[in-house]
N, C-alpha and C positions, 0 to 999 in steps of 0.2 A: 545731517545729524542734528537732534537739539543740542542748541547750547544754552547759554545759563542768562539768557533774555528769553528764551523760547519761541527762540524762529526756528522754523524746520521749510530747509528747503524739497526740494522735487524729489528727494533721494535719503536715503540715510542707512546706518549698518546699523544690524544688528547685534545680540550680545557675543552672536558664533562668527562675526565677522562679514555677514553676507550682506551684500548692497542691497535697499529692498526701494521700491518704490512707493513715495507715501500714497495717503488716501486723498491727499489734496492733489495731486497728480494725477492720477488714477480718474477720478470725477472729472476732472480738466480732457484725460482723453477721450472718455465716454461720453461727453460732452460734446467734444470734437467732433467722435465718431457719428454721432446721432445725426450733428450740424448735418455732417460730409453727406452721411447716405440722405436725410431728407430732404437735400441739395439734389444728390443725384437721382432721387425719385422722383422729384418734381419736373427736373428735367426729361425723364423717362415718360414720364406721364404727358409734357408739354411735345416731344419727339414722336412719340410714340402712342396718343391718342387724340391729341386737339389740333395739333398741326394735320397732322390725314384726315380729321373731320371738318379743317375749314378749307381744305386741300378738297372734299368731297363733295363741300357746298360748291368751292370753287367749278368744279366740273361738271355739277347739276346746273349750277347757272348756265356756264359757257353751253353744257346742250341744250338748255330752252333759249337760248340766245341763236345759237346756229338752227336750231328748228325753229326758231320764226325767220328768219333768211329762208330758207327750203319753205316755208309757208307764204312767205311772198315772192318767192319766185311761179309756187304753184296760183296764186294769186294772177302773179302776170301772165300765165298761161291761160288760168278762167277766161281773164279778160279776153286775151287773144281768141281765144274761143266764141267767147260770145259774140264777140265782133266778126267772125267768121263765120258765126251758124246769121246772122244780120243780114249781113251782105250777098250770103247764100240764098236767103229768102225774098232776098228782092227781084221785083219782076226784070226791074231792067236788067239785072247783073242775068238773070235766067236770057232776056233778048239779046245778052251778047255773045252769050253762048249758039246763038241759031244765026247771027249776021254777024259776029265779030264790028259791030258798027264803030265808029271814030268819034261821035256823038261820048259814048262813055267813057271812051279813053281820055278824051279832052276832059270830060268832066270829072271822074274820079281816080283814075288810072297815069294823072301826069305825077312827076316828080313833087311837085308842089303838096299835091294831093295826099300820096304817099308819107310826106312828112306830118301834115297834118293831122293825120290816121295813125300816126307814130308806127308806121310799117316802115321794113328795108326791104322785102319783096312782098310779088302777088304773084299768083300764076295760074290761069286757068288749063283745067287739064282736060280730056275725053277718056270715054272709057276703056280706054285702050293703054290709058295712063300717058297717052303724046300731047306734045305743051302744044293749045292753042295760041296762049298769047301769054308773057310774063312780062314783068322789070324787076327787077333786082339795081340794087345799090351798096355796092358792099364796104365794109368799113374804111377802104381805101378811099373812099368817093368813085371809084368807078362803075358804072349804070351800065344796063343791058335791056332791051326789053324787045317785043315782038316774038315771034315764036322760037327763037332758036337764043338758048341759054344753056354757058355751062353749066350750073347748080340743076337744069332737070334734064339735060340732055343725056347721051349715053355715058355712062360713066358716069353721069352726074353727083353731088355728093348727098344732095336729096331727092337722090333716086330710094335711098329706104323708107321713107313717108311712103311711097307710090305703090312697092313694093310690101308695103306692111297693110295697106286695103285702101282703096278708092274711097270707101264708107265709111271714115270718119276716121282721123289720127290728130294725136297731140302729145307735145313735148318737146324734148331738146335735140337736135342734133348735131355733130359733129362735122366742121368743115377746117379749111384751111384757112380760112379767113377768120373765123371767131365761133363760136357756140352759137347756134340761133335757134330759136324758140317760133315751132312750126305748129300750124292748127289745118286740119286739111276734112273740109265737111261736103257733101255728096250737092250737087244742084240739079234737081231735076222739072226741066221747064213745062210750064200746066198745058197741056193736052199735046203733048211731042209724046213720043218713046220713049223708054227706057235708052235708048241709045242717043237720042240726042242731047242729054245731059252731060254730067262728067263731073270733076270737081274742083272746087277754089280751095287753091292754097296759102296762108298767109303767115308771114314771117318777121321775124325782130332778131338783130343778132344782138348777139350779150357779151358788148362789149366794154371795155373799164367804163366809160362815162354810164353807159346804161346799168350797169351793175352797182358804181356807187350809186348811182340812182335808187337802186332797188334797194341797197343795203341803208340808205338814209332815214326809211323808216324805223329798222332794226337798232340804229346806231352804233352800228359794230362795222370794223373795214371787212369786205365778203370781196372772195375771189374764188372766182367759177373755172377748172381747167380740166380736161382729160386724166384720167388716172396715169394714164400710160405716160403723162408728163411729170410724174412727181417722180422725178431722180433726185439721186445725191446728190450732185452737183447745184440742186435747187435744195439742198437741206431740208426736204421732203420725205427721202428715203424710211425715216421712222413712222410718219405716216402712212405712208404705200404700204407698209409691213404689217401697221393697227387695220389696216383699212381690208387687208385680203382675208379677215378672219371676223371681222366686226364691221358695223355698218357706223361708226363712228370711233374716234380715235383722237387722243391727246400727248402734246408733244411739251414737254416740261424744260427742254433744256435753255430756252432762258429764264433769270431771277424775277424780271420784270413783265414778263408776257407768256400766256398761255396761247398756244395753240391748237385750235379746235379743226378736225374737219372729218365730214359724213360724206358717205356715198350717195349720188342724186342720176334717179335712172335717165338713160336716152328714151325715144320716141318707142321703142321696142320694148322697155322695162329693163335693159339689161343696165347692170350699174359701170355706164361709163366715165359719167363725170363725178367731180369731186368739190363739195365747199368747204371751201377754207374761209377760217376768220380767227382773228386775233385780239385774244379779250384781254385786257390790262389786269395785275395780278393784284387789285386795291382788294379785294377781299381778303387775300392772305396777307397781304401788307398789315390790315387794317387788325388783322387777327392777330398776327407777330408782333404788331406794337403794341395791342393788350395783353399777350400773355408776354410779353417784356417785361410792362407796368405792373404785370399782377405777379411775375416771378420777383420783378425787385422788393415789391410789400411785402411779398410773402418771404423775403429772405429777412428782410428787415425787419419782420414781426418774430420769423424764427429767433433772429440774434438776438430781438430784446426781450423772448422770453427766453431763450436760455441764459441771458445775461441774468434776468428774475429770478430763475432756478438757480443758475448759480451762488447768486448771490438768499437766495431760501437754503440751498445745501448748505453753503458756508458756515451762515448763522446756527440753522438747525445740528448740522452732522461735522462738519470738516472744523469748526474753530471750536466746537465742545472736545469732539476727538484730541485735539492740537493742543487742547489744554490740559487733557487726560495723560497725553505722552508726554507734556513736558514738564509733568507734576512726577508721574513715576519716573524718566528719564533723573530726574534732580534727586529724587530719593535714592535710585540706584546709586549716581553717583558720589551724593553727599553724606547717604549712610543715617540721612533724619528720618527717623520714624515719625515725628512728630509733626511733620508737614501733613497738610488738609488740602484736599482740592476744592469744600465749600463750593460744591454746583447745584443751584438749586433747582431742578428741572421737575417737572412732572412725566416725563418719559423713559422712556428704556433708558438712553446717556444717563439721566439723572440718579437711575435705580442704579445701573454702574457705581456713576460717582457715589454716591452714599454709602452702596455696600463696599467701596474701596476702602471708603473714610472708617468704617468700621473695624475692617480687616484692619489697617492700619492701627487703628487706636487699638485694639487685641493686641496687634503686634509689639505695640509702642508698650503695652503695658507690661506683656512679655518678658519684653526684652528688657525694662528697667527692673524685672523682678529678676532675671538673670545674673543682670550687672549687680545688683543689690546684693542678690547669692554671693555671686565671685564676689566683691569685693568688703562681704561684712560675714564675722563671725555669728554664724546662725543661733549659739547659746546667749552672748550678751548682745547682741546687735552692732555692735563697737562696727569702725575698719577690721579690715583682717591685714594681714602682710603684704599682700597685693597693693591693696590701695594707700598703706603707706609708704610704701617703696616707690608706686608713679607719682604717690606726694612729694617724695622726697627729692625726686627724680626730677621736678618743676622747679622745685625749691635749689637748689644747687645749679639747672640754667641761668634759674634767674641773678643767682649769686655772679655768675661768671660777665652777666651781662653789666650788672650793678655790685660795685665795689663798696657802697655802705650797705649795703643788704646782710642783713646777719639773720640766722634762725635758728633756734638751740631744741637739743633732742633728750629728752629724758626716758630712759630704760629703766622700767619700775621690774621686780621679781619679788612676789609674796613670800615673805618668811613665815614658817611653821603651816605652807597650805595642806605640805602632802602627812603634815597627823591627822587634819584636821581631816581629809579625804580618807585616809585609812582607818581615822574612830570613828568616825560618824556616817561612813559611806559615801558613793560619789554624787547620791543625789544632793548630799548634803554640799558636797564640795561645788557642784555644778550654782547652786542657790547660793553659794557664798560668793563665787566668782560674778555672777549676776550684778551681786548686791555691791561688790565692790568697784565692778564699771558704773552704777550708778553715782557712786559717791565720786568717784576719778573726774564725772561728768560735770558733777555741784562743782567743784575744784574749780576746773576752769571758767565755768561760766560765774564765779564770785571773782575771778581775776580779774584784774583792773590793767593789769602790766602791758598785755600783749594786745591793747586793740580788739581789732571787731572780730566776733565770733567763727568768721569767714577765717582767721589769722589762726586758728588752733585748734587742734584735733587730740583725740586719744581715740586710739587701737589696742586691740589683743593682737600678739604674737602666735600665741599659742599655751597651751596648760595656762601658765601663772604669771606668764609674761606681759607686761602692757608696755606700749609707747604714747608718749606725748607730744606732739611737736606744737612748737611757738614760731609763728612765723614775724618777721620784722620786729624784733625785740631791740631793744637798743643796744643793749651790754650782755655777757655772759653769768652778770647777777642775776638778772631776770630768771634765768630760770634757776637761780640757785633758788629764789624767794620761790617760784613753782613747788621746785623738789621739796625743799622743807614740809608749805602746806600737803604735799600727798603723805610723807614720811607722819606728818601729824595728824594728818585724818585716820591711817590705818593703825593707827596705835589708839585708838577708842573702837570700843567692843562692838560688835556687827549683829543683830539678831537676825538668824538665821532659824525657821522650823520650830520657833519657837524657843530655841538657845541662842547665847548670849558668848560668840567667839570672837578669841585672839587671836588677830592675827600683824604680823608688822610690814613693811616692805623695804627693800635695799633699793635705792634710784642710783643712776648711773647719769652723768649730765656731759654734754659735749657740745661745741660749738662749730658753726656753718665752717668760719672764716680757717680753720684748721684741715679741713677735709676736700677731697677731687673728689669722690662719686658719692653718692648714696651706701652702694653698700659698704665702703670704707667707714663712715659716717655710722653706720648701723653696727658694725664689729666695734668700733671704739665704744661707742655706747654699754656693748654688753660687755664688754671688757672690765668699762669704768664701773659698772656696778656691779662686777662680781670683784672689783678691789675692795668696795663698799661693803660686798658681803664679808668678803674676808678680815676686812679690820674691823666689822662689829661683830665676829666672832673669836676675832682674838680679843678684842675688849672684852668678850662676855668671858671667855678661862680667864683671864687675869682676873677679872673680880671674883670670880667662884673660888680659884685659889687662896687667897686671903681671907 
């Protein structure tokens, strides 16, 4: 509630009692609210459209990262190839197919050789698909060669190369030893048959050294394995699941690392194996730590303009308002009309305030014309009984308060008013009564006795009644010296309407120091000057008598 400084806190009653919330309040929560939600929109926006489009990019990258692994694995297949359709075309490799000679094996066909040619097998085959002559070296280190091998023999495990055409295959297939990467091209030696030919086959297992190998171009870690191996137990299972519907698939559950992996076909096209690679998550790192830095600005920027705004509301609406309520608040309580709230604004507030200040001054004028009514006799203008009675009613506190305070009350009643009113009519009497609050008025204001004009009043009672009061007189002569001058003004002639009337008056005089209330104070009064009537009309028989 305002008080009488004009602070208004968060809350306040109204005039029926009811707690209301202010408007300074009010803008504080809406303020709040705006803060809250374009907090929580930002965040909505940051969750829910920039985080899944650097989370998008993130996964466009990761798949041209693991499609260029899958492009240089098909890369190391090319090669494989080429280097097999080479060694296919050469005469000797075709004369060794017709004498199996020792000549070439010594020369290209040893171990040494092999390594050199970055092969882990060879294997020359007939057309019948039965192994002339192989060696194999498999990632264990253990070698094989001459015609009898288990990778092509029965059962062999690249027995599907052989099986898939004599005339040409390439790709990866599946053993127990490691993935190996097979090229297998037709050799047919110039002027033999068709039947003396057959075909070379040439191979590289893919294994971890040779796959970081391959992957070192990419610079991503790539791991080459069977579908049929990605179990749970290898936290793969999410994979395997992306991968039986889709030819690529990503695995999010760690914060720091993405995992990627695409289906990459066998030798047959069917999709048996799978690359995996694991791309670091700096793009959505790099993303979350700017939209951090760009949520913290942007929250910072919120706060300091709504700190702006608020403190623009304040100025403009909440401390005009504040001063509106605690201009009426003070008049309600204090009962001044005459308070102004002086805002000088060029706005709606101001048009308020001003037409407040109007209303008010109407009211003020009002209401001192009311007060004026009540408490003055409308034909002479004098007090009326009211306003001498709450005079008198001060006047007699103050007594009580202070023991030299004295104030004396004179009760005048016009003698010979009501001829005067019955011969000449009442306007005539109304003009005379006029005329004789004028002259009551001269009276005091020629007095010298009683101090400042503030100190002394004359009122009508009523008809033909007046009161006089003298406030802080010093003695009860004072106002005998009062009564006399009125007693001697009313005994000279009054022109009234053009006549020239008598009229006299009887004062009745009383002092503060004698009386408890006002109206005891006001009975004695009329008392005493109807003794004063009464003995200047027995004076008057006595002289008529005689």
């Amino acid at each position: 509630m305002w008080g009488r400084r004009g602070k208004q806190g968060s809350s306040f009653r109204t005039g029926s009692g009811c707690r209301q919330v202010s408007i300074k309040s009010r803008i504080s929560l809406v303020l709040i609210a705006l803060f809250v939600l374009a907090l929580g929109a930002l965040k909505y926006v940051e969750h829910s459209v920039l985080i899944p489009q650097f989370e998008d990019l993130e996964r466009d990258e990761a798949a041209r990262d693991i499609a260029r692994c899958r492009q240089a694995i098909d890369r190391e297949l090319e090669h494989l190839d080429l280097q097999c359709r080479e060694w296919a075309s050469w005469e000797s490799t075709q004369q060794f197919f017709r004498d199996l000679n020792g000549r070439f094996v010594a020369e290209h066909l040893s171990t040494f050789a092999l390594q050199n040619s970055n092969l882990d097998l060879i294997a020359f085959l007939d057309w019948r698909g039965q192994t002339l002559w192989s060696r194999v070296v498999d990632p264990e280190g253990a070698a094989w060669s001459g015609p009898q091998c288990p990778f092509f023999g029965a059962g062999g495990e690249l027995r599907t190369v052989m099986r898939t055409s004599l005339h040409g295959a390439l790709g990866v297939v599946p053993t127990s030893a490691a993935p190996v990467m097979v090229a297998l091209r037709p050799v047919n030696p110039v002027g033999r048959g068709a039947s003396a030919g057959g075909a070379l086959v040439m191979g590289r297992f893919l294994t971890d050294p040779e796959i970081s190998r391959i992957a070192e171009r990419t610079r991503v870690r790539l791991d080459l394995l069977p579908i049929e191996e990605m179990t749970p137990d290898r936290g793969l299972a999410r994979l395997a699941a992306g991968l039986a519907s889709l030819n690529i698939a990503f695995d999010e559950h760690e914060p720091a690392m993405l995992r990627v992996a695409c289906t990459y076909p066998d030798a047959a096209g069917a999709p048996t194996f799978a690359l995996l690679i694991d791309v670091p998550r700096a793009l959505l790192a790099r993303g979350q730590a700017a939209l951090r830095f760009a949520s913290v600005y942007m929250i910072v920027a919120a706060m300091a303009l709504l700190a702006c705004l608020w403190l623009a509301l304040h100025r403009l609406v909440v401390s005009p308002v504040a001063r509106l309520t605690n201009n009426v608040t003070l008049i309600a309580e204090s009962h001044d009309l005459s308070r102004r709230i002086n805002m000088r604004r060029g706005d709606e507030l101001g048009i308020l305030a001003r037409e407040f200040d109007r209303m008010m001054h109407r009211l003020d004028a009002v209401h001192r014309r009311l007060r004026y009514t009540a408490l003055h006799d409308p034909l002479t203008g004098l007090p009326n009984r009211a306003y001498i009675i709450d005079r008198l009613e001060r006047c007699m506190e103050r007594t009580r308060r202070r023991r030299d305070y004295i104030f004396g009350l004179l009760f005048i009643d016009l003698d010979g008013f009501k001829s005067v009113n019955d011969t000449h009519g009442h306007e005539t009497g109304d003009r005379l009564l006029q005329a004789v609050a004028q002259r009551l008025r001269l009276i005091l204001r020629a007095s010298d006795l009683v101090g400042r004009d503030d100190n002394r009043a004359v009122a009508r009672l009523g008809g033909d009644e007046f009161i006089i009061l003298l406030e802080e007189i010093a003695s009860i002569e004072d106002t005998q010296v009062v009564a006399e001058r009125a007693r001697s003004a009313m005994t000279e002639p009054i022109a009234v309407m053009g006549r020239l009337l008598q009229v006299g008056c009887s004062v009745g005089v009383v002092c503060s120091a004698d009386y408890a209330t006002a109206d005891d104070m006001l009975r004695a009064a009329d008392e005493a000057m109807y003794r004063v009537k009464l003995e200047r009309r027995a004076l008057a028989e006595a002289n008529a008598a005689r």
